[in-house]
C-alpha positions as CSV (number, residue, x, y, z in Angstrom):
1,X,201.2,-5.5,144.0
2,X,201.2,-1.8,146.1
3,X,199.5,-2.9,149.4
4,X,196.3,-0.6,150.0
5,X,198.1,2.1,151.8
6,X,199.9,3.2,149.1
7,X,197.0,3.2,146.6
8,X,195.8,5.5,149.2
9,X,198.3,7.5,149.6
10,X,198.8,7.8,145.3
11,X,194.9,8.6,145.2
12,X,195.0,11.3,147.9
13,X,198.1,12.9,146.1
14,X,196.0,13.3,143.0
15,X,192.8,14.8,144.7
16,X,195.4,17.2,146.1
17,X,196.8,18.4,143.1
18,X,193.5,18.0,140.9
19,X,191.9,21.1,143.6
20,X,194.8,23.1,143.6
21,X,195.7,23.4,139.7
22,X,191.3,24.5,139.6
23,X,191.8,27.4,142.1
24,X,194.6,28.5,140.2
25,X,193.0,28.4,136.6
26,X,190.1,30.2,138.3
27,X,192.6,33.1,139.8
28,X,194.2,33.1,136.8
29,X,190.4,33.8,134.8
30,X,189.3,36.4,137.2
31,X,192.8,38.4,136.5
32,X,192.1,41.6,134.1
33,X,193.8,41.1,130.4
34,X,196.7,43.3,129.4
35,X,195.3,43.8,126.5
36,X,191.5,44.0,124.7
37,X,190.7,43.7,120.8
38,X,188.5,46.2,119.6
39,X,186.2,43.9,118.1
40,X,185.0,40.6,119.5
41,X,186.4,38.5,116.5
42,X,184.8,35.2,117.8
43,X,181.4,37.0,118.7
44,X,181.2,38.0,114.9
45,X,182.3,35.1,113.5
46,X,179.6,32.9,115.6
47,X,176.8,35.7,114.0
48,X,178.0,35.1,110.6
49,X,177.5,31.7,110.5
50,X,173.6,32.1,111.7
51,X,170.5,33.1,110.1
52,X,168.9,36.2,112.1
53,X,165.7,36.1,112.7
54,X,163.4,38.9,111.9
55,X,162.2,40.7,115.2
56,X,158.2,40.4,115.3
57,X,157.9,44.6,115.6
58,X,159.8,44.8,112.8
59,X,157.4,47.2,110.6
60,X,159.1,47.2,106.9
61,X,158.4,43.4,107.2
62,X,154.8,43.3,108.0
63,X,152.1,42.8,105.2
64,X,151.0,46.1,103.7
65,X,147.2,45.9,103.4
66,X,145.9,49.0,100.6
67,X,143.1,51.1,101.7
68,X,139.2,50.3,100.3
69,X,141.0,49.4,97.0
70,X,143.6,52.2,96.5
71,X,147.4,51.8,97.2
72,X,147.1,54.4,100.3
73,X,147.9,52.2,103.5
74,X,144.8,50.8,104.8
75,X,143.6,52.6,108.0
76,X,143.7,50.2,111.0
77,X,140.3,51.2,112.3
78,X,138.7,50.8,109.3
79,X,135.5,49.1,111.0
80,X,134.4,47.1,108.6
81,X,137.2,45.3,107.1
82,X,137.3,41.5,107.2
83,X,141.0,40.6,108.0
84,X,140.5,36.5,109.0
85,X,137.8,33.7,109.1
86,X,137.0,34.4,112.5
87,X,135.8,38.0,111.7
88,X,134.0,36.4,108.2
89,X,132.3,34.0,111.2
90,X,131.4,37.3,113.7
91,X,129.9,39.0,110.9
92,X,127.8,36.4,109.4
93,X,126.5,35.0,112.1
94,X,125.5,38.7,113.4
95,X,123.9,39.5,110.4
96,X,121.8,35.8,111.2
97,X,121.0,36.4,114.8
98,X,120.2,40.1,114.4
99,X,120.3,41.4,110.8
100,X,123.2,44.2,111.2
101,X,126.9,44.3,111.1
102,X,127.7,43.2,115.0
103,X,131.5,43.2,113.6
104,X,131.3,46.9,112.8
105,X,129.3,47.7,116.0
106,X,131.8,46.1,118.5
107,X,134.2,47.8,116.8
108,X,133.0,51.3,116.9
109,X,133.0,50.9,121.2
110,X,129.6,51.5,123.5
111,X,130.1,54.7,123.4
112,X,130.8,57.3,120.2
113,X,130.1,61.0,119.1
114,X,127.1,61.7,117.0
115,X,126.8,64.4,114.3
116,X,124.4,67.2,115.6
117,X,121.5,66.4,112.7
118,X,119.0,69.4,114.1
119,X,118.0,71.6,112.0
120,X,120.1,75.2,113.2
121,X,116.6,77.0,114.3
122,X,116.9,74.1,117.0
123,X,119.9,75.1,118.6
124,X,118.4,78.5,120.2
125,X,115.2,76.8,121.7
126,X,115.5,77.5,124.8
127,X,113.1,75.2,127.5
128,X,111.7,75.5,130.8
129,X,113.8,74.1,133.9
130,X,111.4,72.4,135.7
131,X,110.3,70.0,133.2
132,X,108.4,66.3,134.5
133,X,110.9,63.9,135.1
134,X,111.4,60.4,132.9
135,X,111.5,56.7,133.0
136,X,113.3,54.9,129.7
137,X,111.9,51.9,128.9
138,X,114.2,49.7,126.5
139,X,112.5,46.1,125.7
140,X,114.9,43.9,124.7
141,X,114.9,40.2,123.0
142,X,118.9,38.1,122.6
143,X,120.2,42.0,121.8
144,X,123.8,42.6,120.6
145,X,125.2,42.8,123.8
146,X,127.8,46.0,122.4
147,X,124.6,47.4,120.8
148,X,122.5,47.3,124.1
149,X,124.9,48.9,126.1
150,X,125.5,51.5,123.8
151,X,122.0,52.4,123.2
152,X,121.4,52.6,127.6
153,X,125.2,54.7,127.4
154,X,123.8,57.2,124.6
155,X,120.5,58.2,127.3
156,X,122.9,58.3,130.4
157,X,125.2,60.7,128.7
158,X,122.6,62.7,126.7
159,X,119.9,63.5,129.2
160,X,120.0,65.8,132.0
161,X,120.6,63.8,135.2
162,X,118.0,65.8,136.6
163,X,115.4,64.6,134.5
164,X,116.3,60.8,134.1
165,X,115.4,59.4,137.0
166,X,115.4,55.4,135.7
167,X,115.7,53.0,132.5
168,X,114.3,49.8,132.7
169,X,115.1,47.2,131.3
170,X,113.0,44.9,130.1
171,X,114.6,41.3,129.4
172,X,112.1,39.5,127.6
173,X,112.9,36.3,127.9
174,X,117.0,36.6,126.1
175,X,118.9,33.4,126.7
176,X,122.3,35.3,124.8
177,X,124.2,37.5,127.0
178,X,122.2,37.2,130.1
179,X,125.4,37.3,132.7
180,X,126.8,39.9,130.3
181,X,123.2,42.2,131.1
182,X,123.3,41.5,134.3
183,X,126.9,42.5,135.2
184,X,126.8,45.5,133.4
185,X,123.6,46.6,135.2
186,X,125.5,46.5,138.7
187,X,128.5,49.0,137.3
188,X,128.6,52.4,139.2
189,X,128.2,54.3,136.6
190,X,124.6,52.6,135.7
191,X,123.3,53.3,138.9
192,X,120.1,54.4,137.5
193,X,119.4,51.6,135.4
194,X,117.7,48.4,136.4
195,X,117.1,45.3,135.0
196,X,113.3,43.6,135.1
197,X,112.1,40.1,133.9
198,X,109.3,38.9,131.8
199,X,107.8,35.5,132.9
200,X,109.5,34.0,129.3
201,X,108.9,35.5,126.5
202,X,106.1,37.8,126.2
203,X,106.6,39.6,123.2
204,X,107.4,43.8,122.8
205,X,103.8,44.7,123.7
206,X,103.5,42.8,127.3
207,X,107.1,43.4,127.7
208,X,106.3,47.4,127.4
209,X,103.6,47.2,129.6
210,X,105.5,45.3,132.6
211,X,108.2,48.3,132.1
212,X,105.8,50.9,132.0
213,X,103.7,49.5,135.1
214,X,107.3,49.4,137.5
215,X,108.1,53.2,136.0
216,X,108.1,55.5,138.9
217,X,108.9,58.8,136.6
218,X,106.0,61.2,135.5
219,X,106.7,60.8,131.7
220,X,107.2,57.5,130.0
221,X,109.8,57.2,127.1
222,X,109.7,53.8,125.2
223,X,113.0,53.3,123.1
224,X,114.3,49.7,121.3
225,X,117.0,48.2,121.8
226,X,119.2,49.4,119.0
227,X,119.1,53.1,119.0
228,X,121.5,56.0,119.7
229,X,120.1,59.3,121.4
230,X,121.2,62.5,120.1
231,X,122.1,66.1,121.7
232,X,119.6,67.2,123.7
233,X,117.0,64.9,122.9
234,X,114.7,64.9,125.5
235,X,113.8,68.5,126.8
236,X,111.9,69.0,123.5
237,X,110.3,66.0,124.5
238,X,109.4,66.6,127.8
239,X,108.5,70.2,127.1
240,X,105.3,69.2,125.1
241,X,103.8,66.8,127.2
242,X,104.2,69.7,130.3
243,X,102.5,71.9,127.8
244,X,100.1,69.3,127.7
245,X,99.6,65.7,129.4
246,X,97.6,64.5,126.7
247,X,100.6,65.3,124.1
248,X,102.1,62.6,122.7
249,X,105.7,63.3,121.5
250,X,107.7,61.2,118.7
251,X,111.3,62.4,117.9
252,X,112.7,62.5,114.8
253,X,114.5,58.6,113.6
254,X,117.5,59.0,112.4
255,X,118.6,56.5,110.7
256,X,121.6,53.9,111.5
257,X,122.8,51.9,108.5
258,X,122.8,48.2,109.6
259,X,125.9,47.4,107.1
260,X,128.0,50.2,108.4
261,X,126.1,51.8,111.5
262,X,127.2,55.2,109.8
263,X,124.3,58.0,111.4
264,X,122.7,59.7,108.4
265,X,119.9,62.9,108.7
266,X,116.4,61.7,108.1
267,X,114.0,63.9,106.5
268,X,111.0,65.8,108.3
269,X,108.6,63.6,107.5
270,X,105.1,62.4,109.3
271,X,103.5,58.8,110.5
272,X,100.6,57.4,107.8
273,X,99.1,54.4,107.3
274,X,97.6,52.0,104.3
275,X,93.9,50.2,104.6
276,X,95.7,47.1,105.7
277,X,96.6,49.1,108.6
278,X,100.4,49.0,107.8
279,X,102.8,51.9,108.8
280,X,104.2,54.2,105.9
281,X,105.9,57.4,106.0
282,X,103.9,60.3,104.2
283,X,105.8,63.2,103.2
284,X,104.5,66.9,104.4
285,X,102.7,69.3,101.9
286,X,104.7,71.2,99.3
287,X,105.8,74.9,100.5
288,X,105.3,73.5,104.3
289,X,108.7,74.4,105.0
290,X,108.5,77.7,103.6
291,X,108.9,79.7,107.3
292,X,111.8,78.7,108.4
293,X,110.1,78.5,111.8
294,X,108.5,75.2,110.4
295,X,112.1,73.6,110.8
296,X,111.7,73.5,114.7
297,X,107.4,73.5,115.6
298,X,105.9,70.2,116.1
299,X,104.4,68.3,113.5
300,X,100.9,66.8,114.0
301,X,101.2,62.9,112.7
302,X,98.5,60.8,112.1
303,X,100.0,57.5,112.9
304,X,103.6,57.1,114.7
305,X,106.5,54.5,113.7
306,X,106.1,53.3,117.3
307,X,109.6,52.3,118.5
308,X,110.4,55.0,120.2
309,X,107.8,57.8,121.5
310,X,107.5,59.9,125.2
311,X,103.6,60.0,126.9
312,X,102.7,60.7,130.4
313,X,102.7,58.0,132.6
314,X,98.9,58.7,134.2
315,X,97.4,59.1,130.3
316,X,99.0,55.9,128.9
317,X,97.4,54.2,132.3
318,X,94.1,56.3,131.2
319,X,94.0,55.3,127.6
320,X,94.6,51.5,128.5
321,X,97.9,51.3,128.0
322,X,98.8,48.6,125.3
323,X,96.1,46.2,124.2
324,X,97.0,43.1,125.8
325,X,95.0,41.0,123.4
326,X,98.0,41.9,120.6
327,X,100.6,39.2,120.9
328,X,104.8,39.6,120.4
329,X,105.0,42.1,118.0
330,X,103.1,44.2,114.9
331,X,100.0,46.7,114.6
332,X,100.5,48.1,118.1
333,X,101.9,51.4,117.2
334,X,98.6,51.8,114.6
335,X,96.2,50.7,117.3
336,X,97.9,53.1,120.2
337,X,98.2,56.0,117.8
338,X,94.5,55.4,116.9
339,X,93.6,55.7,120.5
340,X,95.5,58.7,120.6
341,X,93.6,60.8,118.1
342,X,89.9,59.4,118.7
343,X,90.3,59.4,122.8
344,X,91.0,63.3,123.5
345,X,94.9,62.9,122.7
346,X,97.4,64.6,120.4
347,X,100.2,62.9,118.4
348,X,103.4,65.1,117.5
349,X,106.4,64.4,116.1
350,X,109.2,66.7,117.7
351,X,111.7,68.2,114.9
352,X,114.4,68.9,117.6
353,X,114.5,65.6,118.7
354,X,116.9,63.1,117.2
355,X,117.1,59.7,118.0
356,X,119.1,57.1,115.8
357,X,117.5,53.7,115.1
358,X,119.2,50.8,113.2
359,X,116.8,50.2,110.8
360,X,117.2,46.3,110.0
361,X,116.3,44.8,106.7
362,X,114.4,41.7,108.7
363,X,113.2,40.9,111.9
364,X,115.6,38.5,113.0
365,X,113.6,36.6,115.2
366,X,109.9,35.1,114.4
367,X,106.9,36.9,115.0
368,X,104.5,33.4,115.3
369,X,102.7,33.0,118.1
370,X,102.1,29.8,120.1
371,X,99.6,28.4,117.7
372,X,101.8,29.1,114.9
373,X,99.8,32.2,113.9
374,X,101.4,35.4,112.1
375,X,100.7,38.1,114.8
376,X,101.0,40.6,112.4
377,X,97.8,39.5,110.6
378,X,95.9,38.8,113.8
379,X,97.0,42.2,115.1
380,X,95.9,44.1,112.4
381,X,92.4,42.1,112.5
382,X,92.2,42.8,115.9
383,X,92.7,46.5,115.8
384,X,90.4,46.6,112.7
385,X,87.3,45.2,114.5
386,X,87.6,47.7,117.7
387,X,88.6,51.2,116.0
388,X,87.9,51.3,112.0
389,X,83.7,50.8,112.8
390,X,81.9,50.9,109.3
391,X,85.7,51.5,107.3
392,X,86.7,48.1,108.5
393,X,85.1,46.9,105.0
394,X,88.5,48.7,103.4
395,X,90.3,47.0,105.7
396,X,89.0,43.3,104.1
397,X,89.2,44.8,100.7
398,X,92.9,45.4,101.1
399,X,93.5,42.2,103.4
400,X,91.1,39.4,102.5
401,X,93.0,36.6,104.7
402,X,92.4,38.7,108.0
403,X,88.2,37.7,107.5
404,X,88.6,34.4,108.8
405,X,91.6,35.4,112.3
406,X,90.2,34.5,115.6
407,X,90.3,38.3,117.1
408,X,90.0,36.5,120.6
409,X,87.7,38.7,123.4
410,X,87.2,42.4,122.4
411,X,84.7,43.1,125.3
412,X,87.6,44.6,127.5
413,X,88.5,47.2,124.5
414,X,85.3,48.0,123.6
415,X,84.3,48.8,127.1
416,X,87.6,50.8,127.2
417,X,86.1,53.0,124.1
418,X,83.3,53.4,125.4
419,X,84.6,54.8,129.1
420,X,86.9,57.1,127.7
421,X,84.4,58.4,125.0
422,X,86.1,58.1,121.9
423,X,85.5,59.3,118.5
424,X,84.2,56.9,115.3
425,X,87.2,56.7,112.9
426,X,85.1,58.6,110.2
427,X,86.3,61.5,112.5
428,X,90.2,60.5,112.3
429,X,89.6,60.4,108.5
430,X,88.0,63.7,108.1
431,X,90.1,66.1,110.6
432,X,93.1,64.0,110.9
433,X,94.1,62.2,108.0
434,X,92.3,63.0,104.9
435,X,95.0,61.8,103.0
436,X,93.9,58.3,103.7
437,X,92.1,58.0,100.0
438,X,89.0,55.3,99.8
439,X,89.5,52.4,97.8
440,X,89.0,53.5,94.2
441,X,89.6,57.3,95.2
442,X,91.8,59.2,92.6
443,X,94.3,61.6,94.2
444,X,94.6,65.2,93.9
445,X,97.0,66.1,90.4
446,X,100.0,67.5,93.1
447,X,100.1,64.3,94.9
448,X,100.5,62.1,92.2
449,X,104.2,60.2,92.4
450,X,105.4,59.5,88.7
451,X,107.5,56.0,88.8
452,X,109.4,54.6,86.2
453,X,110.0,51.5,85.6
454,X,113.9,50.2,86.7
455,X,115.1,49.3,83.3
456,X,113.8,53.4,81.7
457,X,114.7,54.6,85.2
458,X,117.4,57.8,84.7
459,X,120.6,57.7,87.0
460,X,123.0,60.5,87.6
461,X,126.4,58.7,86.1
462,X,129.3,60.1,86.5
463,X,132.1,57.9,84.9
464,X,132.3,54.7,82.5
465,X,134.7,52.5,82.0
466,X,135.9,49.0,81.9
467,X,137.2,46.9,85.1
468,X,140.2,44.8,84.0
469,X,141.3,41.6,85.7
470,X,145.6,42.4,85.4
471,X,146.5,38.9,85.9
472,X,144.6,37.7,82.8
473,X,144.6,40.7,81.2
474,X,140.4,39.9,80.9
475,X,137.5,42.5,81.5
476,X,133.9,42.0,84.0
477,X,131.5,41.3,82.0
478,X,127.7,40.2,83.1
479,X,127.3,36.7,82.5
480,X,123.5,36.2,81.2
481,X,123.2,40.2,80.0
482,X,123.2,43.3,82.0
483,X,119.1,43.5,82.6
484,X,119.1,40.1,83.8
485,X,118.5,40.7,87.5
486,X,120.3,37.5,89.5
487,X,123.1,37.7,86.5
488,X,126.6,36.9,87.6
489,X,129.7,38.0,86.7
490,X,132.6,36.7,85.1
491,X,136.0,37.0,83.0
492,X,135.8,37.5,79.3
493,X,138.4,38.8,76.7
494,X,138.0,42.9,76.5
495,X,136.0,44.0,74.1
496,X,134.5,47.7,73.9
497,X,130.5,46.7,74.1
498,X,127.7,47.7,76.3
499,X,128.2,44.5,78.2
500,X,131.7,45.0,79.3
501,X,131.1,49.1,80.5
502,X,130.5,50.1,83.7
503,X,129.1,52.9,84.6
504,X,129.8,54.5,88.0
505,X,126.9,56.8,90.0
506,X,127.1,59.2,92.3
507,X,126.2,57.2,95.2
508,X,129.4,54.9,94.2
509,X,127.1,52.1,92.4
510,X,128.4,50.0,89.8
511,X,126.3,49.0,87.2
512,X,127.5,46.5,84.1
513,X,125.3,47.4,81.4
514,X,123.8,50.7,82.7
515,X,120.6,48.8,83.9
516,X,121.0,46.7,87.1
517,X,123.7,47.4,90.2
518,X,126.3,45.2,91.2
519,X,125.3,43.7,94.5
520,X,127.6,41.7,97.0
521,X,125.2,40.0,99.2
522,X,125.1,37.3,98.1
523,X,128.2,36.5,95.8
524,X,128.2,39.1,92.8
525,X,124.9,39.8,91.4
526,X,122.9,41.9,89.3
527,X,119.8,43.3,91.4
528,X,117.8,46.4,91.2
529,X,119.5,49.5,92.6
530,X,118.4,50.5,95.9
531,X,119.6,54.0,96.0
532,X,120.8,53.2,99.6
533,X,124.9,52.6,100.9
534,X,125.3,48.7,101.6
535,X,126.2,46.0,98.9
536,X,125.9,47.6,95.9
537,X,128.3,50.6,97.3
538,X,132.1,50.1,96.0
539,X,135.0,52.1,96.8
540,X,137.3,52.1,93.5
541,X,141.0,53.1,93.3
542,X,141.2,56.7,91.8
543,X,143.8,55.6,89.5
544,X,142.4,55.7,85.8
545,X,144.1,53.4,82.9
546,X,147.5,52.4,85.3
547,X,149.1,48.7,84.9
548,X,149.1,48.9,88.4
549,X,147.1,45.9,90.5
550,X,144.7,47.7,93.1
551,X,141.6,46.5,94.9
552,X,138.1,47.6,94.6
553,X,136.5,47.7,98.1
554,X,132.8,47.1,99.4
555,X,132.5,48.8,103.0
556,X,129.2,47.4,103.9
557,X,130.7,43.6,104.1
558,X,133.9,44.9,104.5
559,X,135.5,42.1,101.5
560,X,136.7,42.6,98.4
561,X,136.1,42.2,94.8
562,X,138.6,38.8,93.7
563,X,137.9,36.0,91.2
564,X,137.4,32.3,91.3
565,X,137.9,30.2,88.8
566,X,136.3,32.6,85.9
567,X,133.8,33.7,88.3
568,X,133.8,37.7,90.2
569,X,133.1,36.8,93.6
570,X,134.0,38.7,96.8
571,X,137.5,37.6,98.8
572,X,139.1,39.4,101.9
573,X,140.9,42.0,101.0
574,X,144.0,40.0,102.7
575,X,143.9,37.4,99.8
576,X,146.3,37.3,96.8
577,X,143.2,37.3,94.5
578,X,141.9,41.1,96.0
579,X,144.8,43.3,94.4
580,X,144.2,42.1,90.7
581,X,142.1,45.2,89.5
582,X,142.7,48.1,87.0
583,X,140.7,50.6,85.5
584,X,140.4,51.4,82.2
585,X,138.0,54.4,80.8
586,X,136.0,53.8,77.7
């Protein structure tokens, strides 16, 4: 056996010649080739034996989604479109917590353009320079958070800075959003906004009073909470109540549409009121508009919607401000615009001012009191009993569970009538709304409004045809008859009979039958046609009698029209069960 020093020796030999044939591989590596194939054989061969994957940008790959039911591309910003659950989730729940499309109104961003909705005799009024400054005051209760900013952004951006000198707002008593408020409040850029607190909730009227009691401005602007202000919206404004301190100056409410926040023009139109002391829009006398002039002079209102109005801040103090005896919400525009007219004011409604309001199809939040009491009742009972005098019998009459409210103390209001020297309301009803007929009291011949009834109603129709399901090859018929309102729809073999046509309107309403409108609130119903955009709107493909599958598109819940089981129903327009429609004319 070797002896240990020559297992050394043989070991040492081998780590030798082990590091010496590496460094001359590696020299041999680094050396440049002779010569270099044109193609890297190997490279290719390795590629051919994988499966590429599809880069994620890769555009020709990606779902093609059509366009409100045509085969156009759809539009990426279309904003109300409902793409996944989580945006079915957003939009229902928005429509739970505060009755319009939040989906649509994060989407359209906190600040947008508005179309210029004056009348053109508006656009040379020309107003004086040193017109009173203004406080806003915006009330707000759990808001939309985009919907609140956007409303504070549209006054920043659309009034003079010389004339805004605050906006309040009022938080009354929100629990959603509350770090959201507050954060946005300390940006630069809202310098001139503030943010006050109610002691819980108080309710609009308390909550407008605390806002209007830390104003600092001369004029007083009240505005809710989900409203958009227009181009020059407040020198017309603030030019009446410098004309006049004891002015009171509505703008014109434009109206938001809560499904789609699109801004539509409302009509000149003035403030009236019912015996049960509810709010109603009257329209102005025939040939009123017949100088042109009219288009752009204020309008003398009896009553005012009450949202959103301007007053100087020493005569609201005068006039009592709100009646604090009226709790959360309802009757206080009625009981203020009262006080108006009977204590030496003036109530106007401004044509060439335009303010955009979301007009909501519910209050989304409860009106009840501690006690469990509808305010809206006691309101009305409590307004009744201080202003209407001997008329409050026509009051009863038209509201016979308001006898029995507990009005709580009047002594403070009555007092307050008496200081100021108001009129009785037979006054009101003779020089300032006559139009308010007694109980029993036939109106004048060119004020009478014909209705007809739903089902001999006349609609302007301008197509017909029949809406085929291409998969099946069946047609949409109503499931219980076309003037059975609450009807579903389903899938039945085509046939050509009243049941199975459709006839299309002018405002884009479908309706089975010719009777009742297709409606997608809740599932797909028959209901009475509302002559309004929102559920029973559908945007059709414009191809006529074509094999070809398309989708028919509602933009209001942003879905689709798809089937289940045998059932219509509505599906994101994503789904497999969206595309399946043709249109065949009859």
């Amino acid at each position: 056996m070797p002896s240990f020093a020559v297992l050394f020796k043989r070991a040492l030999l081998l780590i030798v010649f082990g590091l010496f044939s590496f460094f001359v591989y590696d020299r041999i590596l680094q050396q440049k080739p002779k010569y270099k194939a044109k193609h890297d054989y190997a490279a290719i061969y390795r590629n051919s034996r994988q499966v590429k994957k599809a880069p994620s940008d890769r555009a020709d790959l990606k779902p093609k989604l059509v366009y409100r039911g045509t085969n156009e591309k759809i539009n990426a910003s279309d904003l109300g479109l409902i793409t996944n659950i989580q945006e079915q989730a957003e939009y229902e729940n928005g429509f739970r917590d505060h009755a319009f499309n939040v989906l649509v109104s994060r989407r359209i961003g906190r600040v947008r353009d508005l179309p210029d909705t004056r009348h053109q005799t508006c656009h040379n009024k020309t107003y004086d320079e040193d017109l009173p400054t203004v406080s806003v005051i915006i009330c707000f209760y759990n808001e939309h958070l985009d919907t609140l900013v956007r409303s504070v952004e549209s006054v920043l951006r659309r009034t003079p800075s010389h004339l805004l000198k605050e906006i309040i707002l009022v938080n009354d008593g929100s629990t959603h959003s509350v770090e959201d408020i507050t954060y946005q409040v300390k940006k630069p850029a809202w310098k001139k906004v503030r943010q006050i607190f109610t002691e819980g909730r108080q309710g609009l009227i308390r909550a407008r009073i605390l806002g209007a009691r830390n104003a600092t401005a001369e004029v007083l602007v009240f505005l809710d909470s989900h409203i958009e202000c227009n181009i020059d919206w407040a020198q017309p404004l603030l030019q009446r109540i410098k004309d006049s301190s004891r002015n009171v100056a509505v703008p014109i409410i434009d109206s938001i549409d809560p499904d789609t926040f699109k801004y539509k023009q409302s009509p000149l139109v003035r403030g009236g009121m019912t015996w049960s002391l509810h709010f109603k829009w009257d329209s102005l006398p025939q040939g009123y508009f017949d100088n042109e002039n009219k288009f752009n002079e204020p309008i003398l209102s009896p009553t005012m919607a009450g949202g959103l109005f301007a007053i100087h801040a020493e005569f609201f103090k005068e006039l009592g401000e709100y009646d604090k005896g009226l709790e959360i919400w309802g009757a206080e525009n009625i009981e203020i615009s009262l006080r108006i007219w009977l204590c030496g004011g003036n109530l106007e409604i401004i044509p060439c001012s335009r303010i955009g309001h979301v007009f909501r199809k519910r209050r989304p939040y409860s009106s009840t009191n501690a006690r469990g009491e509808d305010t809206q009742v006691l309101n009305v009972a409590r307004v009744a009993k201080v202003w209407l005098g001997d008329y409050a019998k026509h009051f009863y009459e038209s509201l016979p569970e308001a006898k029995n409210v507990d009005t709580g103390d009047l002594t403070e209001r009555f007092e307050l009538k008496n200081r100021l020297g108001c009129k009785d309301f037979s006054w009101f009803h003779t020089h300032v709304y006559p139009q308010l007929l007694l109980p029993g009291q036939e109106a004048p011949q060119e004020s009478k409004v014909k209705f007809q009834r739903w089902d001999e109603k006349k609609r302007n129709f301008v197509e017909s045809f029949q809406i085929v399901h291409n998969p099946t090859g069946l047609c949409v018929q109503t499931d219980q008859g076309p003037k059975s309102k609450g009807s579903e729809l389903r899938l039945q073999g085509c046939m050509r009979t009243k049941e199975q046509t459709v006839f299309l309107t002018d405002k884009n309403q479908l309706l089975p039958g010719g009777y009742l409108c297709m409606d997608a609130n809740k599932d797909v119903r028959l209901q009475k046609c509302t002559e309004q955009d929102g559920p029973q709107t559908w945007t059709l493909p414009p191809q006529r009698n074509s094999e070809e599958s398309m989708k028919i598109y509602n933009e209001a819940l942003g879905v689709c029209l798809g089937v289940k089981g045998s059932r219509v129903r509505t599906v994101l327009c994503q789904e497999e069960d969206a595309q399946v429609w043709s249109i065949k004319t009859v």
